[in-house]
ROZA-425235 format. One line per field, with one value per atom (N, C-alpha, C): residue number from 0; residue in one letter; z, x, y; chain; atom name. Coordinates in pm, whole numbers, always signed. Layout:
BEGIN
resi = (NUM  ...);
resn = (A  ...);
up = (Z  ...);
east = (X  ...);
north = (Y  ...);
chain = (A  ...);
name = (CA  ...);
end
This chain:
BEGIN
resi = (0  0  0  1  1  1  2  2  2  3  3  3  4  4  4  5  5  5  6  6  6  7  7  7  8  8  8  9  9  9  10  10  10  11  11  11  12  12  12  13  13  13  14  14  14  15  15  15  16  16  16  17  17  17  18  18  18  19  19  19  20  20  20  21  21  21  22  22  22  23  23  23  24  24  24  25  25  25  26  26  26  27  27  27  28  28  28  29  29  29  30  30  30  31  31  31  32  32  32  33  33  33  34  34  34  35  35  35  36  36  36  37  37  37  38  38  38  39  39  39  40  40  40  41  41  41  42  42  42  43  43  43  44  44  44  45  45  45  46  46  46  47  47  47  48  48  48  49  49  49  50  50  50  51  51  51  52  52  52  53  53  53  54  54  54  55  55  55  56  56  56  57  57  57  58  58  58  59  59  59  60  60  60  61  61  61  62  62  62  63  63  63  64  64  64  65  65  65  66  66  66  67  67  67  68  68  68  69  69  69  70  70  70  71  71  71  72  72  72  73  73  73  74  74  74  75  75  75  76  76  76  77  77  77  78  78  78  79  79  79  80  80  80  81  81  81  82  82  82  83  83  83  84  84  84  85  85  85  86  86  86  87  87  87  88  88  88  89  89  89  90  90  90  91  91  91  92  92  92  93  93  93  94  94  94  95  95  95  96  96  96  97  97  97  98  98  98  99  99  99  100  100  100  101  101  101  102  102  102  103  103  103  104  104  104  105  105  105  106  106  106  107  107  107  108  108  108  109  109  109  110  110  110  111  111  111  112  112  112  113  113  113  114  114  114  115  115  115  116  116  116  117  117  117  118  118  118  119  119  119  120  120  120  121  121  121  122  122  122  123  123  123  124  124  124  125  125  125  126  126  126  127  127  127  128  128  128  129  129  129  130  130  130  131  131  131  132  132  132  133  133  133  134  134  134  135  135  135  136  136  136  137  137  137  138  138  138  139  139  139  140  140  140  141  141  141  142  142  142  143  143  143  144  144  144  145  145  145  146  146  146  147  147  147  148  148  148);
resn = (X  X  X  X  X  X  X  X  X  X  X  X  X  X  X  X  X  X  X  X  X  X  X  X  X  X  X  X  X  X  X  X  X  X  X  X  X  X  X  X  X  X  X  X  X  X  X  X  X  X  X  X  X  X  X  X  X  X  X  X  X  X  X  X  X  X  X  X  X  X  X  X  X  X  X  X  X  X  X  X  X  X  X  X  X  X  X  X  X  X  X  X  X  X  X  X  X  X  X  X  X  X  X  X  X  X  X  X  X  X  X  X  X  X  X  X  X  X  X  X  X  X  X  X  X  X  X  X  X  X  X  X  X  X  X  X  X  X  X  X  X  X  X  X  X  X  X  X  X  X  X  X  X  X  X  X  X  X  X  X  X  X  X  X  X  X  X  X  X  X  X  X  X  X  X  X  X  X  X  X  X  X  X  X  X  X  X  X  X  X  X  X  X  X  X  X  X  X  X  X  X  X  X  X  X  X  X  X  X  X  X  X  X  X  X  X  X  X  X  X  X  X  X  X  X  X  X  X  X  X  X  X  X  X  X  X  X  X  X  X  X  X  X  X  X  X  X  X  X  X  X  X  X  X  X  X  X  X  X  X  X  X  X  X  X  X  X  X  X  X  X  X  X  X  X  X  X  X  X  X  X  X  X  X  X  X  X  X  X  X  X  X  X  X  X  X  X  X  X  X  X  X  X  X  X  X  X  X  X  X  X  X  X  X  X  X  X  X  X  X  X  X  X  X  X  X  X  X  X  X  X  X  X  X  X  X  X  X  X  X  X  X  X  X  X  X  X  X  X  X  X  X  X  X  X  X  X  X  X  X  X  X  X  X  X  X  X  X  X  X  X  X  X  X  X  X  X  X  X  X  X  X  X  X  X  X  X  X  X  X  X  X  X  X  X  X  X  X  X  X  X  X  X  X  X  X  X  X  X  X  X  X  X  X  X  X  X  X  X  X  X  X  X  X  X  X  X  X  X  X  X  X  X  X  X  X  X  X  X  X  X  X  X  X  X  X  X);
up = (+6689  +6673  +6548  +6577  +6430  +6428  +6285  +6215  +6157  +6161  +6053  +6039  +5958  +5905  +5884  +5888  +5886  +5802  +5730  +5655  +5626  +5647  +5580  +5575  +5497  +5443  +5501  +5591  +5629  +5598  +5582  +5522  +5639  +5698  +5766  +5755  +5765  +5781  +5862  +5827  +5912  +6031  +6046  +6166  +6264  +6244  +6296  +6340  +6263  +6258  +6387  +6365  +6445  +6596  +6596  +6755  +6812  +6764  +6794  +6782  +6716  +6756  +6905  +6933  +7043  +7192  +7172  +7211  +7330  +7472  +7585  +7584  +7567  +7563  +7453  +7344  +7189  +7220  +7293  +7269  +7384  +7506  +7570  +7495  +7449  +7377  +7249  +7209  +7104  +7166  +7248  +7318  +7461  +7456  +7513  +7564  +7456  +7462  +7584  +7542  +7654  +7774  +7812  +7926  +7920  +7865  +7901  +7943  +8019  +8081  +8170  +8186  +8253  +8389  +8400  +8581  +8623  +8568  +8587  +8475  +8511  +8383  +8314  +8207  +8183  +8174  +8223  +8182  +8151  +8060  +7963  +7820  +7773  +7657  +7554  +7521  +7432  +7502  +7439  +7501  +7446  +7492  +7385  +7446  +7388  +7389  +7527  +7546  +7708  +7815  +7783  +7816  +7853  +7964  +8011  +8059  +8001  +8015  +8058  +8161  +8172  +8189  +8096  +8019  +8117  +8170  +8190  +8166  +8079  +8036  +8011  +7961  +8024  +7848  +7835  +7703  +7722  +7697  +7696  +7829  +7943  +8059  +8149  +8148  +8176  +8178  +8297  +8343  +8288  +8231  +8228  +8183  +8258  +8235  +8169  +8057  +7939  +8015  +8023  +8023  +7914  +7872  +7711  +7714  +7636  +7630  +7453  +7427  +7270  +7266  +7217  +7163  +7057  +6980  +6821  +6803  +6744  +6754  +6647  +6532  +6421  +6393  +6419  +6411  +6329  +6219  +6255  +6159  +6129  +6065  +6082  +6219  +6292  +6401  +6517  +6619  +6639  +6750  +6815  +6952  +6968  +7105  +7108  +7268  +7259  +7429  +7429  +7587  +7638  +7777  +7886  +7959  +7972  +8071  +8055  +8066  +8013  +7975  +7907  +7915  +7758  +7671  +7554  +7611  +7512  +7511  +7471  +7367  +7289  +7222  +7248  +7116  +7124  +6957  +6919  +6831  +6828  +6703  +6659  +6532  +6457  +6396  +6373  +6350  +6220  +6098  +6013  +5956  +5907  +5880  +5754  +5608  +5508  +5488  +5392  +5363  +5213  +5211  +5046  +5021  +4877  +4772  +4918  +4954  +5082  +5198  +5248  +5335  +5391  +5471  +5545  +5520  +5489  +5484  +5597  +5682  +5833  +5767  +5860  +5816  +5985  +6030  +6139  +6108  +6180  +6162  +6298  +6311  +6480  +6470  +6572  +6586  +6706  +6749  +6853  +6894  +7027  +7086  +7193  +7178  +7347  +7429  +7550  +7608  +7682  +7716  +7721  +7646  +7587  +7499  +7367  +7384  +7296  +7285  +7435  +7486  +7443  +7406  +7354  +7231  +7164  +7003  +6966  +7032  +6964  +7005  +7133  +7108  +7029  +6986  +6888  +6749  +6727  +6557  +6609  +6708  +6721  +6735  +6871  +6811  +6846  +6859  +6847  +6714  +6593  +6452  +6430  +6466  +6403  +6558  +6649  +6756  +6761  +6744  +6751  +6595  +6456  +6380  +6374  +6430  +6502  +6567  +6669  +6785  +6720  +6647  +6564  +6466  +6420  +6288  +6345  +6514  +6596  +6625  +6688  +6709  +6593  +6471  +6340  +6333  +6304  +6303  +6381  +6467  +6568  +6537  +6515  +6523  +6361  +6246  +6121  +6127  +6221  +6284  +6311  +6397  +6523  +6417  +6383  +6259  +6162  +6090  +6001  +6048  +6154  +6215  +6227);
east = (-8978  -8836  -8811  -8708  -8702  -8540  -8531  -8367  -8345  -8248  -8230  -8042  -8028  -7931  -7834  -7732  -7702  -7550  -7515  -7410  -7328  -7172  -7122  -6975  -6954  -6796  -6733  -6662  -6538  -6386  -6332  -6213  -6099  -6094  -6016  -5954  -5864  -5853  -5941  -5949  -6021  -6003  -5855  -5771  -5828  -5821  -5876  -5993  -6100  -6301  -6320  -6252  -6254  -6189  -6105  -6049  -6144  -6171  -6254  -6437  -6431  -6583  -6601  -6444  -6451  -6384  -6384  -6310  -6424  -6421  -6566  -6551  -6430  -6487  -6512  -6493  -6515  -6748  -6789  -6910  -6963  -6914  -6981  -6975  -6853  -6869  -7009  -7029  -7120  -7243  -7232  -7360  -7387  -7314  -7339  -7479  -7546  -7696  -7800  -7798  -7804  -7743  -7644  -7586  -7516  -7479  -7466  -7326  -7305  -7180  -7151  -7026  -7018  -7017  -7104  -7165  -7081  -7022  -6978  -6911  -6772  -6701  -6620  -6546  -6427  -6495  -6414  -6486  -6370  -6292  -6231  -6136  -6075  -5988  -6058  -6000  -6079  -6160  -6240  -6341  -6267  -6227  -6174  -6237  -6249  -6317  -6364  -6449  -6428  -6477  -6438  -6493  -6637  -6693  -6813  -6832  -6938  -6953  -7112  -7128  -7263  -7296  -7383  -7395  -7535  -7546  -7603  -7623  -7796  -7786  -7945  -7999  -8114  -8217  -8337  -8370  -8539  -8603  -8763  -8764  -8665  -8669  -8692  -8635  -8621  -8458  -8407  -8294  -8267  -8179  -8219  -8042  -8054  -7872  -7888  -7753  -7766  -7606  -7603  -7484  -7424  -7341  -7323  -7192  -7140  -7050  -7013  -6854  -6840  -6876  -6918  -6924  -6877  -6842  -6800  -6660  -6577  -6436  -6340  -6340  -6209  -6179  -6068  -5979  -5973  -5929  -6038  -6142  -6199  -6335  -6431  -6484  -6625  -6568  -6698  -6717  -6920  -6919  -7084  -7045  -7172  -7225  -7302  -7348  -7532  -7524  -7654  -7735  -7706  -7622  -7649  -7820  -7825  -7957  -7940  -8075  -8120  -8289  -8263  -8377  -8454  -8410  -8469  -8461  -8527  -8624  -8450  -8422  -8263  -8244  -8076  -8018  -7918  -7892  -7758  -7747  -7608  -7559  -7432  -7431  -7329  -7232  -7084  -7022  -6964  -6965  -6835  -6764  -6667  -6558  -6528  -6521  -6435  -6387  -6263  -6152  -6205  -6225  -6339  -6265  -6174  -6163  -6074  -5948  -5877  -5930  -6087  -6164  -6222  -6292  -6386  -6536  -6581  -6780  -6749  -6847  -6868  -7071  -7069  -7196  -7267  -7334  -7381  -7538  -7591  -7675  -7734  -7825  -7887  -8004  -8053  -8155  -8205  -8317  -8372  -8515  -8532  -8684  -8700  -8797  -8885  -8904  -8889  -9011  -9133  -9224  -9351  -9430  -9448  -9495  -9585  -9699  -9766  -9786  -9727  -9720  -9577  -9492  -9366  -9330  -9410  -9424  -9502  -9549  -9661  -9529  -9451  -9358  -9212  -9195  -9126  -9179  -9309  -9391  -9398  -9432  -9494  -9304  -9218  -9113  -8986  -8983  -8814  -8778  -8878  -8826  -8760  -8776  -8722  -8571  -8623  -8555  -8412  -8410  -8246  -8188  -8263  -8143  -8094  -8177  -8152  -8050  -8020  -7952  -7795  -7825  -7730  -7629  -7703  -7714  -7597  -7657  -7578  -7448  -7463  -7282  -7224  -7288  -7158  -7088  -7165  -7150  -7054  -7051  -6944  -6804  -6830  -6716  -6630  -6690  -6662  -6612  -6655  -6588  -6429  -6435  -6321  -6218  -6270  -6156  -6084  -6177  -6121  -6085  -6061  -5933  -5833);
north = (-9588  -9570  -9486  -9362  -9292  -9300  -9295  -9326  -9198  -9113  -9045  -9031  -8945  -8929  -8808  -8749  -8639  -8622  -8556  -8536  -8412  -8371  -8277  -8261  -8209  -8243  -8115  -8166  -8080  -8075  -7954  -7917  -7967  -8116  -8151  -8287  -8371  -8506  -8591  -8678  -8795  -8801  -8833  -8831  -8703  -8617  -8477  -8469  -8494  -8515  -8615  -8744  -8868  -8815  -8759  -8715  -8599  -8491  -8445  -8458  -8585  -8610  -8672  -8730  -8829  -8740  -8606  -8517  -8450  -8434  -8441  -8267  -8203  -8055  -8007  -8092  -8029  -8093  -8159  -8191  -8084  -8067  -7980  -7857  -7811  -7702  -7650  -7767  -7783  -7792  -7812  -7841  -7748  -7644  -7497  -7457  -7448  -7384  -7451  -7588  -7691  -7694  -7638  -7639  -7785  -7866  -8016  -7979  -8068  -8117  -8243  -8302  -8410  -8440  -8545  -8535  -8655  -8780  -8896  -8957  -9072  -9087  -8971  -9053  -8949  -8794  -8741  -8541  -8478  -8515  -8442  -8525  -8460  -8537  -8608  -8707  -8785  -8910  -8969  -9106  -9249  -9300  -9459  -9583  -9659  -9833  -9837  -9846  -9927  -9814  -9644  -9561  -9537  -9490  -9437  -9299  -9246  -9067  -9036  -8975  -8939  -8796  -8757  -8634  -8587  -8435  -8380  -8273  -8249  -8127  -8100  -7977  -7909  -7902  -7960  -7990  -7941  -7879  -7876  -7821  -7771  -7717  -7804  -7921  -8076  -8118  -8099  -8187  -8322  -8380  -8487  -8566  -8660  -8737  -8817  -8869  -8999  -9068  -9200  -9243  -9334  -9307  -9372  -9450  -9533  -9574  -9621  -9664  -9697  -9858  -9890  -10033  -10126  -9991  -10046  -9898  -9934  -9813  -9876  -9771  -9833  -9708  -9676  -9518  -9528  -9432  -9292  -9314  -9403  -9403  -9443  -9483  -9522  -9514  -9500  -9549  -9565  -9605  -9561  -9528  -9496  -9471  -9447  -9541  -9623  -9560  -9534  -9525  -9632  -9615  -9701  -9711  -9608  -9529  -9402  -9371  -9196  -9222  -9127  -9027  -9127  -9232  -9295  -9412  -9477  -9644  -9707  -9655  -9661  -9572  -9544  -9452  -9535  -9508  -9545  -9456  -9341  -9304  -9320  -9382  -9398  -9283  -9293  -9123  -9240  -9173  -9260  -9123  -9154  -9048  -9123  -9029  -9102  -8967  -9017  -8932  -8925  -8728  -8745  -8565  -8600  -8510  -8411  -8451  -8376  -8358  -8403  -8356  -8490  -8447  -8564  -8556  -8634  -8671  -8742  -8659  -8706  -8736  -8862  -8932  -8971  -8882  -8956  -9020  -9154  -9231  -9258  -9205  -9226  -9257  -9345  -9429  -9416  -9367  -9359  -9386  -9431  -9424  -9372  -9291  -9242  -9375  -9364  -9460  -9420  -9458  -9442  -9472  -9585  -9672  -9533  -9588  -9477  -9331  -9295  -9189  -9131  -9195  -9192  -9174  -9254  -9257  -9139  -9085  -8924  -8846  -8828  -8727  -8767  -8872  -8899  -8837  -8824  -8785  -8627  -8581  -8449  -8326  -8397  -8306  -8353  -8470  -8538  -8571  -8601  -8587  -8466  -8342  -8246  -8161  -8221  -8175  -8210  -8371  -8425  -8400  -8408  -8384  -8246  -8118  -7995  -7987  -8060  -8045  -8195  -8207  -8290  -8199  -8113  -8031  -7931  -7905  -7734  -7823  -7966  -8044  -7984  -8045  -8071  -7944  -7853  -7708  -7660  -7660  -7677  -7716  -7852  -7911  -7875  -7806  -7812  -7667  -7563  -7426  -7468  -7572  -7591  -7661  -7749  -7839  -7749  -7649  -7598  -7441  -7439  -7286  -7312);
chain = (A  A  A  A  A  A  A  A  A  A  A  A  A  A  A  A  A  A  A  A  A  A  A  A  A  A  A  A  A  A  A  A  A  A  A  A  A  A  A  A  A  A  A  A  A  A  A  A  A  A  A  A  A  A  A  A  A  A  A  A  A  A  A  A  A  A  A  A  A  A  A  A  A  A  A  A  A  A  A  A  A  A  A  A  A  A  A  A  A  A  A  A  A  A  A  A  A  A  A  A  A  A  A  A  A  A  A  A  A  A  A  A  A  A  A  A  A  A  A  A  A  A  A  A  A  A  A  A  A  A  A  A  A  A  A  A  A  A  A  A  A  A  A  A  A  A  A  A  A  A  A  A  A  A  A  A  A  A  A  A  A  A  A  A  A  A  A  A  A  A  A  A  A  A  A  A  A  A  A  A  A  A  A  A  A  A  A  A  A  A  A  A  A  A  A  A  A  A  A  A  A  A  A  A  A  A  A  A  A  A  A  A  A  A  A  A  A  A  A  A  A  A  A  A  A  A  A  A  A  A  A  A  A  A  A  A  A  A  A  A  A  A  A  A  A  A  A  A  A  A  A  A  A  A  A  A  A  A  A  A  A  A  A  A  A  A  A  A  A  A  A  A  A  A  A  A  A  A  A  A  A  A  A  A  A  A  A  A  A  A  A  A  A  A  A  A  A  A  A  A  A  A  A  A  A  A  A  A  A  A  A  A  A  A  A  A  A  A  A  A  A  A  A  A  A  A  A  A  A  A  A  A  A  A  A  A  A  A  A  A  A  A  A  A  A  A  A  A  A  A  A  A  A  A  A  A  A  A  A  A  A  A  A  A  A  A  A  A  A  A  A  A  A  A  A  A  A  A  A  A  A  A  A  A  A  A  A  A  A  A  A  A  A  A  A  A  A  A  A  A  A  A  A  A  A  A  A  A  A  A  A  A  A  A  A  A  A  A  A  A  A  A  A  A  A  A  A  A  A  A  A  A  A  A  A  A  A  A  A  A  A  A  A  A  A  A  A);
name = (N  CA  C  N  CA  C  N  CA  C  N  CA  C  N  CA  C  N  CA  C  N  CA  C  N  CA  C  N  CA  C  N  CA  C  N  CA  C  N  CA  C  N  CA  C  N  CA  C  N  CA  C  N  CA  C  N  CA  C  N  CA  C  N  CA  C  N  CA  C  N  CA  C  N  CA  C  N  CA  C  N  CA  C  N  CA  C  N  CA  C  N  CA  C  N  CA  C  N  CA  C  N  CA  C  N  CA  C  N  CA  C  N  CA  C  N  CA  C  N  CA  C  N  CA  C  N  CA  C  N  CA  C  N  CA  C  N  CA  C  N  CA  C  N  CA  C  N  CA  C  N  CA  C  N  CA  C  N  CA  C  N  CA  C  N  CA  C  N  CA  C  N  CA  C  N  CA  C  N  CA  C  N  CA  C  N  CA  C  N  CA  C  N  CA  C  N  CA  C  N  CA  C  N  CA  C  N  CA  C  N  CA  C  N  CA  C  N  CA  C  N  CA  C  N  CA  C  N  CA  C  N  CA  C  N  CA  C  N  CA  C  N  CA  C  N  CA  C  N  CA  C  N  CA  C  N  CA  C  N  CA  C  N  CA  C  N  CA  C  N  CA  C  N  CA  C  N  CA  C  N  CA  C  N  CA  C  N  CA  C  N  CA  C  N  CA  C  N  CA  C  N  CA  C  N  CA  C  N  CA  C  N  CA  C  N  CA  C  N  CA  C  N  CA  C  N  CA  C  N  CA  C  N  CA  C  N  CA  C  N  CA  C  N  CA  C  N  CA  C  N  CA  C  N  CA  C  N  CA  C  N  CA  C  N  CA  C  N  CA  C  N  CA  C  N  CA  C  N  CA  C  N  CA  C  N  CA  C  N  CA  C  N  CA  C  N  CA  C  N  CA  C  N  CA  C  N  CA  C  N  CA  C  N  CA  C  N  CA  C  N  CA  C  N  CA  C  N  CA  C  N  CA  C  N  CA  C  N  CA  C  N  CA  C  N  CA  C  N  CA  C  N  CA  C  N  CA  C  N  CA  C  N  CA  C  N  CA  C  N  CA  C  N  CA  C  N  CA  C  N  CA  C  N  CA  C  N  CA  C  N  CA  C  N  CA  C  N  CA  C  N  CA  C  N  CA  C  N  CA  C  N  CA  C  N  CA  C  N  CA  C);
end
């Protein structure tokens, strides 16, 4: 299982960061390169409590669908969202939002496992350490474009 962490301060309100993190064309958008888009569950607007989304999109030249849902939600300064079923053993990533110096420190915290027992854990060490905070790194980016136009 690997944890990591990701951080950056955008020139937006909380209120703002938090709707569009939870926002399904502000993530397909971000997630372009991939092709992802929604195959099942809400497919557009924002995601709230109780919501289910299943994401399909194209990674290592491998198809592959996640269905996720929120579990935890305090406007506008947390939520999660954890794998129903997909393509990991578990994910969960955490979004927090604080309101810092007019702006937002967006803090995401994600936790994940391959499955395939040992066979899982070598492509967790060999290239999902550097793959998801990558592909974490291209969301924020995104979304810190879109907030602050």
């Amino acid at each position: 299982m690997i944890t990591f962490t990701e951080e950056l301060w955008i020139d937006a309100p909380p209120e703002r960061i938090f709707g569009l993190s939870l926002d399904v064309d502000a993530h397909t958008g971000s997630m372009a390169d991939s092709g992802e888009r929604v195959v099942a569950g809400v497919s557009s607007g924002r995601l709230a409590p109780g919501d289910t989304v299943t994401w399909q999109a194209r990674h290592f030249g491998v198809r592959l669908r996640m269905t996720s849902h929120l579990p935890e939600y305090r406007a506008p300064s947390y939520f999660v969202d954890e794998q129903l079923s997909g393509p990991f053993k578990r994910w969960r990533h955490e979004h927090h939002f604080t309101d810092d110096d007019g702006g937002t420190l967006m803090r995401d915290v994600i936790t994940f496992a391959a499955p395939l027992g040992p066979l899982g854990r070598l492509a967790e060490l060999a290239v999902l350490r550097w793959y998801m905070p990558r592909l974490i790194r291209q969301r924020n980016a995104y979304l810190k474009r879109v907030a602050e136009s």
